[in-house]
C-alpha positions as CSV (number, residue, x, y, z in Angstrom):
1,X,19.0,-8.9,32.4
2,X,17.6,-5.8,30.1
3,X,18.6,-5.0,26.7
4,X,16.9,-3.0,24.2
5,X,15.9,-3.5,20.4
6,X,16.0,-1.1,18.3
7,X,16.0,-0.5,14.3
8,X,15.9,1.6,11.4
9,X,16.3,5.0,13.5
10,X,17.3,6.2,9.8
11,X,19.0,9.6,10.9
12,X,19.1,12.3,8.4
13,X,16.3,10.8,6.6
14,X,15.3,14.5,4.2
15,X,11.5,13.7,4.6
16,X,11.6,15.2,1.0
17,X,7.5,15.6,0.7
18,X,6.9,18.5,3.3
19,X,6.6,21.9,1.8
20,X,3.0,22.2,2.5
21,X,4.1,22.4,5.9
22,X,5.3,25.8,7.6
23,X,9.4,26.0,8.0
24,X,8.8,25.7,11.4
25,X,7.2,22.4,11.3
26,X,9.5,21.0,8.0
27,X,12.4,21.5,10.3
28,X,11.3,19.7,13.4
29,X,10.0,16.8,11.2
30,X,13.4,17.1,10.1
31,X,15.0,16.4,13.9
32,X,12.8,13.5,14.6
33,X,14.4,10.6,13.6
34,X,17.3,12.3,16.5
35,X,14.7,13.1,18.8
36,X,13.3,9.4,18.5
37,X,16.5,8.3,18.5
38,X,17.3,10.0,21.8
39,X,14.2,8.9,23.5
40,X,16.3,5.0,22.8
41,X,19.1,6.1,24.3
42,X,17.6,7.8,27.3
43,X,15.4,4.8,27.9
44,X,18.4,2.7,27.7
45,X,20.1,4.5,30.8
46,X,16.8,5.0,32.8
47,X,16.3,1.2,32.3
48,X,19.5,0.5,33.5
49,X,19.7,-2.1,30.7
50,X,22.7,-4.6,30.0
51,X,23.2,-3.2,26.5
52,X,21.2,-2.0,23.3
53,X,20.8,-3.4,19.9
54,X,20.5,-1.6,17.1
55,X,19.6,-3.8,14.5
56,X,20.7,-2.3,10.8
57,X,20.0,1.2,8.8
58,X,20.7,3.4,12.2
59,X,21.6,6.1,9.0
60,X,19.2,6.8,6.5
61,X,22.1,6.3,3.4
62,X,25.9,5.5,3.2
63,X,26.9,9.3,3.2
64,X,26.4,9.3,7.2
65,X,26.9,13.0,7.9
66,X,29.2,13.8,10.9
67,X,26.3,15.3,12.0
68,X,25.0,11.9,12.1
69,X,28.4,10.1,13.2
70,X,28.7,12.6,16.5
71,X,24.9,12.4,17.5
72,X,25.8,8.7,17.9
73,X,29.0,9.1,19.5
74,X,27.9,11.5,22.0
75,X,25.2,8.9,22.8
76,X,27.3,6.1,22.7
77,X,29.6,7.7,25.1
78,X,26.5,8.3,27.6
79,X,25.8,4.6,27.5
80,X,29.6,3.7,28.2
81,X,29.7,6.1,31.0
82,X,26.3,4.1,32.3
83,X,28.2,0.5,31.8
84,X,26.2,0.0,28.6
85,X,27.0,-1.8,25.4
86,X,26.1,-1.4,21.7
87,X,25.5,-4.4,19.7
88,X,25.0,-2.9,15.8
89,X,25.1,-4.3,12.2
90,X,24.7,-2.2,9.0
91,X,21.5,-2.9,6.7
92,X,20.4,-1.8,3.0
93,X,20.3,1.8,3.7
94,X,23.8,2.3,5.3
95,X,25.9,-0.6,4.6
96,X,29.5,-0.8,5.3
97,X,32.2,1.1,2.4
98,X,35.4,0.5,2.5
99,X,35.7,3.6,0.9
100,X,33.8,5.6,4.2
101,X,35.9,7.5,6.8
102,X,33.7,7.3,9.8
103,X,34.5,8.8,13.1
104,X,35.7,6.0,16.3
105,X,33.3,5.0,18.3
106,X,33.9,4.1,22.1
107,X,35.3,0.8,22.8
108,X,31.5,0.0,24.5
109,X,30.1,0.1,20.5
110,X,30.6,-3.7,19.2
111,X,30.0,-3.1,15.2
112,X,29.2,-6.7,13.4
113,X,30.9,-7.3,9.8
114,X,30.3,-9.3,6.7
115,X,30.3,-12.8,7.6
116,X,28.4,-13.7,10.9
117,X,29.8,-13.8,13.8
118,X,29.3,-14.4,17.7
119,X,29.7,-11.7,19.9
120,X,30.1,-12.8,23.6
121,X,28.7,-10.6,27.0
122,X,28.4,-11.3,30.8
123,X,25.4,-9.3,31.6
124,X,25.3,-7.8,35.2
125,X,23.2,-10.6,36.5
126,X,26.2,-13.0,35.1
127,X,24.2,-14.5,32.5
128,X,26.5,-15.7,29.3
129,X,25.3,-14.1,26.5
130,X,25.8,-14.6,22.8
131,X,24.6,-12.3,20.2
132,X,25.3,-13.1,16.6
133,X,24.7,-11.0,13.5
134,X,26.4,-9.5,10.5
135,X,26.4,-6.4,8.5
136,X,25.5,-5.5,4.7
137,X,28.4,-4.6,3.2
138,X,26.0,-3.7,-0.3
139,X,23.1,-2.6,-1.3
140,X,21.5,-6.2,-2.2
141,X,21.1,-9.5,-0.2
142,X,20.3,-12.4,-2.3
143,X,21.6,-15.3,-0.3
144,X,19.5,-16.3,2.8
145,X,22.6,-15.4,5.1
146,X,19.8,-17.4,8.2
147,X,21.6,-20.3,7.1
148,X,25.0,-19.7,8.2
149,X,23.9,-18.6,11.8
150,X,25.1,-21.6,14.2
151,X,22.8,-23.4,16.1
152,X,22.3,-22.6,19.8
153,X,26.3,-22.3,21.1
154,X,26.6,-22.6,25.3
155,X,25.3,-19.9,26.4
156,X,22.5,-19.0,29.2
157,X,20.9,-16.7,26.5
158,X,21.5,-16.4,23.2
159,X,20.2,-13.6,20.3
160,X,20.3,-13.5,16.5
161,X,20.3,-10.0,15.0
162,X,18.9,-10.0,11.3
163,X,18.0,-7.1,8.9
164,X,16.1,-8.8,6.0
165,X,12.8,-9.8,5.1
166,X,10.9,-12.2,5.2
167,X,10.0,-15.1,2.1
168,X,11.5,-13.7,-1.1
169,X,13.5,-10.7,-2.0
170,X,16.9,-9.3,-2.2
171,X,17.3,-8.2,1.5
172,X,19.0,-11.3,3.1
173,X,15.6,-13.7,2.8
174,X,14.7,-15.9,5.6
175,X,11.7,-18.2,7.0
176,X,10.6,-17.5,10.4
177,X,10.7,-21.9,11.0
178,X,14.5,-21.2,10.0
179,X,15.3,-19.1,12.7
180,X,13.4,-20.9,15.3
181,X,15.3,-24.3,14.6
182,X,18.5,-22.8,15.4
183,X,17.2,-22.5,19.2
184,X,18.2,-19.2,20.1
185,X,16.1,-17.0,22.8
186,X,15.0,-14.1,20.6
187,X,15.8,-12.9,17.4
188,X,16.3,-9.0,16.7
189,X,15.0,-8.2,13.5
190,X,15.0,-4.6,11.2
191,X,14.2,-4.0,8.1
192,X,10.4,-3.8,8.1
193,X,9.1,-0.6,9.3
194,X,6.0,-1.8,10.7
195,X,6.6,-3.5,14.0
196,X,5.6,-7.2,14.5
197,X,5.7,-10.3,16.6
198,X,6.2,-13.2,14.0
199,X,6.7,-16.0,16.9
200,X,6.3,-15.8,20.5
201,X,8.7,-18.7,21.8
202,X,10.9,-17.9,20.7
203,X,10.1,-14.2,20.3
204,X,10.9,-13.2,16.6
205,X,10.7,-9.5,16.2
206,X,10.3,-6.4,14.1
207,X,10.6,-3.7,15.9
208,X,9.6,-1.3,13.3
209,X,11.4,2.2,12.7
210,X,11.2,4.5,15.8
211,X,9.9,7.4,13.4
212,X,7.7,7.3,10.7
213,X,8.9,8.6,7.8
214,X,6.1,9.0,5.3
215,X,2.4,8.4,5.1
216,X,2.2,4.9,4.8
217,X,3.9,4.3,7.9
218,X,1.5,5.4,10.4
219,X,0.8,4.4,14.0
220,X,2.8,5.1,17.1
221,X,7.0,4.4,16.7
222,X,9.6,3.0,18.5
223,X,11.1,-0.3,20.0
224,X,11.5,-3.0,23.0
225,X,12.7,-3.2,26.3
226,X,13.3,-6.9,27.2
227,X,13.7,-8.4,30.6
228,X,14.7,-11.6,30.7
229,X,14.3,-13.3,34.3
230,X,14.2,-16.8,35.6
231,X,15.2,-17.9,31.5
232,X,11.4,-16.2,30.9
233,X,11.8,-13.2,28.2
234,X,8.8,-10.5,28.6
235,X,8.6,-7.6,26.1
236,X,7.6,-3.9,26.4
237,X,6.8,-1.5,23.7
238,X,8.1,2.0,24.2
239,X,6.9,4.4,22.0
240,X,9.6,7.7,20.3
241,X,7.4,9.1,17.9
242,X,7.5,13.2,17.7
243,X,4.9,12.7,15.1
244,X,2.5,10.2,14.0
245,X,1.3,10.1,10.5
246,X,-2.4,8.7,10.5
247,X,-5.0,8.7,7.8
248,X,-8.4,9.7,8.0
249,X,-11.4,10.3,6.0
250,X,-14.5,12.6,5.4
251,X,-17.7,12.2,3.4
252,X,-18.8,14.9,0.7
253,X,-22.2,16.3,0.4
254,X,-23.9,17.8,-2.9
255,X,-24.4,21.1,-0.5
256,X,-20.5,21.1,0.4
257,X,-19.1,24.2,-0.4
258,X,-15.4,25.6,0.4
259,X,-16.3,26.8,3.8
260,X,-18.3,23.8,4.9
261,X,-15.0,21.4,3.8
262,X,-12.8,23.2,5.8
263,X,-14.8,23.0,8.6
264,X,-15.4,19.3,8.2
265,X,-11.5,19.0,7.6
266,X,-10.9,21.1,10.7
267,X,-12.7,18.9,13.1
268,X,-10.2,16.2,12.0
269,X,-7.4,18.2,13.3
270,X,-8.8,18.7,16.2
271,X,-6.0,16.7,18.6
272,X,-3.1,17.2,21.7
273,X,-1.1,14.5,19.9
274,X,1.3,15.8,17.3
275,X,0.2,14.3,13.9
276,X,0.3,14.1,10.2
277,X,-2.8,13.3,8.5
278,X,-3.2,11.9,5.3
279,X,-7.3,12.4,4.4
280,X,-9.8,11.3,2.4
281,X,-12.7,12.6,0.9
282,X,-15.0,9.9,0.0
283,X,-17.9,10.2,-2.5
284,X,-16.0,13.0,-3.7
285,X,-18.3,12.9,-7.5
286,X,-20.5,15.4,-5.4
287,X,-18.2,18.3,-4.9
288,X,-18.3,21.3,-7.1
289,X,-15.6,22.1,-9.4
290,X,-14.8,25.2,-7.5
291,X,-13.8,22.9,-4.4
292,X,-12.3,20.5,-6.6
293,X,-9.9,23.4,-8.7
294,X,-9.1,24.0,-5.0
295,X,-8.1,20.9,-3.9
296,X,-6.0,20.0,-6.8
297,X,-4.2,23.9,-7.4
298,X,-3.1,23.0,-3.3
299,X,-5.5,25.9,-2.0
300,X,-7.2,23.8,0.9
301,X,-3.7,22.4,1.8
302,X,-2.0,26.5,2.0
303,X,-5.0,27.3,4.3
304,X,-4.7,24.9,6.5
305,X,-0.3,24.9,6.5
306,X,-0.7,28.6,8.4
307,X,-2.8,27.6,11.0
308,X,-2.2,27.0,14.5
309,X,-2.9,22.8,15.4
310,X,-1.3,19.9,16.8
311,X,-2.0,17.6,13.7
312,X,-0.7,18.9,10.3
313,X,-2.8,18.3,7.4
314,X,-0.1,16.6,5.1
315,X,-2.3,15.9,2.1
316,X,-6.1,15.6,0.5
317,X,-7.0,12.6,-1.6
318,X,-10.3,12.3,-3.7
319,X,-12.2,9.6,-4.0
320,X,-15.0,8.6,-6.3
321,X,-17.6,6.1,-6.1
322,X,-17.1,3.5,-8.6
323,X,-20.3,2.2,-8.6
324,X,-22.3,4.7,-10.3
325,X,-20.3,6.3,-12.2
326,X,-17.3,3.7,-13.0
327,X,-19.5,2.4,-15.9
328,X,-17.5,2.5,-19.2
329,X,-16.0,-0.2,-18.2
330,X,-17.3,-3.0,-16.6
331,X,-15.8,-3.7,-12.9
332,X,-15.3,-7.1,-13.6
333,X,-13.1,-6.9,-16.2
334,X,-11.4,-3.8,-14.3
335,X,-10.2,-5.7,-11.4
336,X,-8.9,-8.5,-13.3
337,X,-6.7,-6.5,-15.5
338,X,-5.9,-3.9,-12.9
339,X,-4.6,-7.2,-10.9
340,X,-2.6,-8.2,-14.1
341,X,-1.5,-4.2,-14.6
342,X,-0.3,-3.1,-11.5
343,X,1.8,-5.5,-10.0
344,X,5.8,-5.0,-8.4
345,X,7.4,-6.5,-11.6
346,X,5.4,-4.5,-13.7
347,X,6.4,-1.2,-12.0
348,X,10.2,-2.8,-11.8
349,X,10.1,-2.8,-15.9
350,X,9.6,0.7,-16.3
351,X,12.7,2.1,-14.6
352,X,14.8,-0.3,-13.3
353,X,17.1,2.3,-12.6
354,X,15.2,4.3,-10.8
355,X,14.2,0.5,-8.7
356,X,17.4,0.5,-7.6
357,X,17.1,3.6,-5.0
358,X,16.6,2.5,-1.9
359,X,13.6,4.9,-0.7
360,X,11.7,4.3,-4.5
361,X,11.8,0.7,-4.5
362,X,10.7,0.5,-0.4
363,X,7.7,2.7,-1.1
364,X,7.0,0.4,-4.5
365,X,7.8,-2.6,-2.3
366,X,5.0,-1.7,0.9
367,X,2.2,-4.0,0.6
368,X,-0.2,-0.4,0.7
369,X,1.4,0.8,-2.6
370,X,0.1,-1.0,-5.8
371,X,-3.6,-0.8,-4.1
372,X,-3.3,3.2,-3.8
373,X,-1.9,3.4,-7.2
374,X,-5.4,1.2,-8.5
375,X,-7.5,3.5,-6.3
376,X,-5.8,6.6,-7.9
377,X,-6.0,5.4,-11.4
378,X,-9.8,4.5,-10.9
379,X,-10.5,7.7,-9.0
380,X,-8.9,9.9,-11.8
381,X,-10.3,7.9,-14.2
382,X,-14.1,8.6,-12.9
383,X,-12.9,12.0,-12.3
384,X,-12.3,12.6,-16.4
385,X,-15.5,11.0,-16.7
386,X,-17.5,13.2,-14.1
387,X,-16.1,16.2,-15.7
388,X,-17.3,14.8,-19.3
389,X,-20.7,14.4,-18.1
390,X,-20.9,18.0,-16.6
């Protein structure tokens, strides 16, 4: 038996923070999350695989476009017309509406609901097959719905399917030690965008989005074939990324002038992958203020938009050393009260409205965020403080 998982393809996400790139580049940034998405599919078919599961925030919002609605039924139909099936629950990001008129899906699709169910298959091998799941049908998860999956039922193979997170939160919390007690064969998680093998036997997986959609989720893309033979379960990860957002840095030099940063900035695009590079410039105290007044009016970035290579520069951060020049105030007392300052909660307090949109409050809620927000403060701070002195 094959199956794929799959998760947070997040079609029509707007990928709102392009317009350094060229048109040309901002519109097939646009397409990837389909392209990636049809890379699934096709592997599916190749594969010859029993069925796919698609495990929560396939759309990027509740508005699914029909754009959206008959890129996945024309796919959906190719997988029927290949004897494949389509196991799917909604997650945070396009739970079910009552008030939503979406478009039929072929009788192969098997959409989960509210409460969690079972959902039965013969594969072509004749194994039985249970899958269970369920689907958000709002925006917030605070039970820990884990609890009201059924143990092992009798079947040769059973699967859980789960969008949620990990520990605490609003997203349908669970413990990994949870799932494992209820004895099922492998557990299909989405949610988190960063793939990950949280146990091995059973497997309990992430299989991350199959596109990344902004600079903090870089690395390669996409999601798992499984074979399962002789009750063993082995896992392959197949890559869909049209573009790879990486990050990268560069050291400055007190003889660095605008000519000599771009061509230490254009050896870092230097690639036959397709990428989208977030990069650094460290000890960045020892730049002029000519390259500097560049870098911040978006000069460097328009230069390097028109020209002709496989990895886009997507942004230019500065950063300062804080050791010799992050002296008015005393790094010891810095990093305790920057721990204190910028925490979640913190951040929550000031806008709670604006906490409540999905794509804010997941880029608050990445592990990377509240550390680049310290960096930045610190950076502009010795910034103010470089410019002061000179």
């Amino acid at each position: 038996m094959k199956f794929i998982h799959a998760a947070d393809l997040h079609l029509d996400t707007p990928f709102g923070s392009i317009k350094n790139f060229s048109k040309q580049l901002q519109n097939s940034l646009r397409k990837s999350t389909y392209t990636a998405a049809t890379k699934v599919f096709d592997t599916a078919i190749r594969e010859k695989v029993d069925f796919v599961i698609l495990a929560g925030d396939t759309y990027d919002n509740t508005d699914r476009s029909l754009n959206a609605q008959d890129f996945l039924k024309n796919q959906f139909t190719r997988l029927k017309e290949n004897n494949i099936q389509v196991y799917l629950i909604y997650g945070n990001h396009d739970y079910y509406r009552n008030d939503f008129s979406s478009i039929e899906f072929p009788e192969n699709v098997h959409i989960f609901q509210k409460d969690v169910e079972t959902k039965v298959l013969t594969s072509h091998d004749e194994l039985r097959v249970g899958l269970t799941g369920f689907s958000y049908y709002s925006q917030h998860i605070d039970a820990n719905m884990a609890e009201n999956y059924p143990s092992r039922g009798d079947f040769d193979y059973q699967i859980g399917i789960l969008h949620g997170g990990v520990g605490d939160g609003n997203y349908a919390p669970f413990t990994v030690s949870k799932l494992i007690a209820k004895g099922y064969d492998y557990w299909a998680l989405g949610h988190i965008h960063k793939r990950q093998v949280l146990n091995e036997n059973p497997y309990v997986i992430y299989s991350g989005d199959t596109q990344g959609r902004n600079q903090n989720e870089t690395g390669e893309k996409g999601f798992y074939l499984v074979t399962v033979l002789n009750k063993n379960t082995s896992i392959d990860f197949i890559g869909s990324s049209t573009y790879v957002w990486i990050k990268s840095k560069i050291e400055a030099s007190d003889e660095d002038n605008i000519n000599s940063l771009n061509a230490k900035i254009s050896k870092k695009l230097l690639s036959d992958d397709l990428r989208l590079l977030t990069l650094t410039i460290d000890d960045a105290q020892k730049l002029n203020s000519d390259v500097v007044r560049a870098i911040d009016r978006g000069e460097i970035l328009l230069h390097f938009s028109q020209s002709d290579t496989n990895t886009a520069l997507y942004k230019i951060e500065l950063q300062y050393k804080d050791v010799q020049h992050f002296q008015q105030i005393d790094q010891k007392y810095w990093d305790q009260s920057s721990d204190a300052v910028f925490n979640i909660e913190d951040i929550k307090d000031l806008d709670k409205k604006l906490f409540n949109i999905d794509v804010i409050r997941d880029h608050i809620q990445d592990p990377d965020f509240i550390e680049a927000i310290k960096q930045s403060t610190q950076s502009l701070i010795n910034k103010k403080f470089i410019g002061e002195k000179h």
